[in-house]
N, C-alpha and C positions, 0 to 999 in steps of 0.2 A: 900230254895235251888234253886228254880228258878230265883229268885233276883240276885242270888249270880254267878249264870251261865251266866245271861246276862249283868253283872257286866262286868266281864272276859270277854264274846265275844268283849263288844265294844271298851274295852282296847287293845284286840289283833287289830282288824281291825281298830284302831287310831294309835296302833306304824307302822304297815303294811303301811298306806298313809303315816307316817313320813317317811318311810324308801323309799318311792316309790319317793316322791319330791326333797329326799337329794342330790341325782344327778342332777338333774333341774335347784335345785339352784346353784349350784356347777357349771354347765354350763354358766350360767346367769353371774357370774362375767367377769368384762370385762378384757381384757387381758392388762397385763401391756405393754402400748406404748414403743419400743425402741427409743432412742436419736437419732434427726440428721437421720431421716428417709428419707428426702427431703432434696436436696441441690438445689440452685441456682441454676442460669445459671453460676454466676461470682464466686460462691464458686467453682462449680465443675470446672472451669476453673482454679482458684487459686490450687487446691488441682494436678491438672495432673501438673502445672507447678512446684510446690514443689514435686512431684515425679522424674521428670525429671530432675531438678537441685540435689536430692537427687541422683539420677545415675551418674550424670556425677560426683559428687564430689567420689561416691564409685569407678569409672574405673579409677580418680587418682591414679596412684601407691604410690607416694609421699604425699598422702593425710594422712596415719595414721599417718607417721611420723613427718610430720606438726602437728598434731593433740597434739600430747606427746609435742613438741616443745613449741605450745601455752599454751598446758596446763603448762607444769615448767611456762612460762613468767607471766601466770596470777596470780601464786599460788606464784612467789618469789615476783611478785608488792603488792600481798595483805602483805604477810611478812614483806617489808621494810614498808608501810603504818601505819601497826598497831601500832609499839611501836613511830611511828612519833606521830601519833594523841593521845595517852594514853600520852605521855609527852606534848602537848598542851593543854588539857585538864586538867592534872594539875595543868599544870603553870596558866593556865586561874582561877581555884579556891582557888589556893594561892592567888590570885592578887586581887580577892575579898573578900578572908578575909580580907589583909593588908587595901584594900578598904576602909572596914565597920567600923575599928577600929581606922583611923586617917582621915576620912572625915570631922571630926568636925572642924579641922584646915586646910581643903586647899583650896586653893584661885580655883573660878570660872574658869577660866581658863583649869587647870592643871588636875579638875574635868573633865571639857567636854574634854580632849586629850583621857583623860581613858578611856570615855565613846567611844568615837571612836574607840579605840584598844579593848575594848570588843564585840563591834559587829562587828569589821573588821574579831575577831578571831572565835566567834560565826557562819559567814557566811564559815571562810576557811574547818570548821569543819562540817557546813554543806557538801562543796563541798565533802568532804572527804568522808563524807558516803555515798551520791550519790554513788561514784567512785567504792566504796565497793561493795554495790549492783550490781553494774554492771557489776564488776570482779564476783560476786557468780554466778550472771543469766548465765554470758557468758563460766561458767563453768560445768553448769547446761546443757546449749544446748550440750558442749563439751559431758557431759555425755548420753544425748538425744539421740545423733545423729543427731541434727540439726543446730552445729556451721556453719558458714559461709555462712549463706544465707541471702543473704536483706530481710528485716521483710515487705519491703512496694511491691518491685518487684520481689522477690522470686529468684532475679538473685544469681551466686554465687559472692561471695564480694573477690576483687584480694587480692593473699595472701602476697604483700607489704602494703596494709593495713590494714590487720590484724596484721602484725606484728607492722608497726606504731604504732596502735593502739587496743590493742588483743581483747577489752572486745568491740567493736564495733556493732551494729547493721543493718547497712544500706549501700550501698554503694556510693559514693563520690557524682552521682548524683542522688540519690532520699536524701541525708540528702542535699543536696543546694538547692532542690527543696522544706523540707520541709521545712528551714529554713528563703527561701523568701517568704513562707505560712504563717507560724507562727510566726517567728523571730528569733533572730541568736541566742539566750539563751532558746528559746524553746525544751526541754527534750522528744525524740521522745519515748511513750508509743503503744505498739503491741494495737490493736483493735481501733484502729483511726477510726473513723465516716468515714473518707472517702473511706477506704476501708476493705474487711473483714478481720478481726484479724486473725496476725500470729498465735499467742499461741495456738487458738484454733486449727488450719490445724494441728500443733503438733499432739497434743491428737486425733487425726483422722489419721493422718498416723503411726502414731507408732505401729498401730499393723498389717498394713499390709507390709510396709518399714522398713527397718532400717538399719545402715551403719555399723553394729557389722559384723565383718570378722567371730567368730565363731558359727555364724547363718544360713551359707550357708550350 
């Protein structure tokens, strides 16, 4: 009986310290760090000036309607696009079937013209998808709330050229500026080395900005 009693005590006063420590540990774990706790000097600098370009585009009054305008232009460019490129794309795998099937008889020549017309068409079909993407991205900001702002100077980008050109990113002088950086066929990508990425200020201001009218 006595065994059996102090059995018991040392099992109660072992769960007693488990239950005294659970909070302890419980404390001891470290807190989950929040994202982007610290900015720059030149982030927090970029972030007031995409707030500020974000105002003056909302005190446009003719801003949403521009907005709807752009959007039809981009969504009927992708439109007339698609069934252009789905019929060169055909045509381009017809043309190597016929290719494969009577290569055995054509003269040197007549081969390398083809071979030229295959990668001339290869390349137009590259550009093509390019274009695509760029209409989806620029339709993407449209839904954002962050069309029409230079991705390199945060400027807002004039709305003749966005209509020029709708799915656009930069304005006239930061893309000639990047293009005598880089070169005149170099595809400007948001988080360029040189300075802090657009994409990201996005996802940092969306939740304290944003240009939706039924928000206010």
């Amino acid at each position: 009986m006595a065994t059996t009693k102090k059995t018991t005590t040392t099992t109660a006063k072992a769960k007693k310290s488990t239950e005294t420590k659970k909070p302890t540990a419980e404390k001891a774990k470290p807190k989950a760090s929040s994202t982007r706790e610290v900015l720059t000097p030149e982030e927090k600098a970029r972030k007031a000036k995409l707030k500020e370009t974000l105002a003056l585009l909302k005190a446009d009054p003719e801003w949403p309607a521009f907005l709807e305008e752009q959007k039809k232009a981009l969504l009927d460019l992708r439109d007339k696009m698609l069934p252009n490129m789905q019929d060169v794309t055909r045509d381009h795998l017809r043309s190597g079937a016929s290719n494969v099937s009577s290569s055995s008889g054509q003269h040197i020549g007549d081969a390398g013209s083809e071979a030229e017309v295959r990668d001339l068409t290869i390349r137009l079909l590259g550009k093509d998808r390019e274009q695509l993407f760029e209409i989806d991205e620029a339709l993407e900001r449209i839904r954002r709330g962050f069309y029409g702002i230079c991705e390199i100077s945060l400027d807002p980008i004039p709305k003749k050229r966005l209509q020029a050109r709708p799915f656009c990113r930069l304005t006239v002088k930061c893309q000639e500026e990047f293009e005598k950086k880089y070169g005149s066929y170099a595809n400007y990508k948001a988080k360029n080395s040189d300075h802090v990425g657009f994409s990201g200020l996005q996802n940092d201001m969306e939740s304290v900005f944003s240009l939706d009218e039924s928000e206010e």
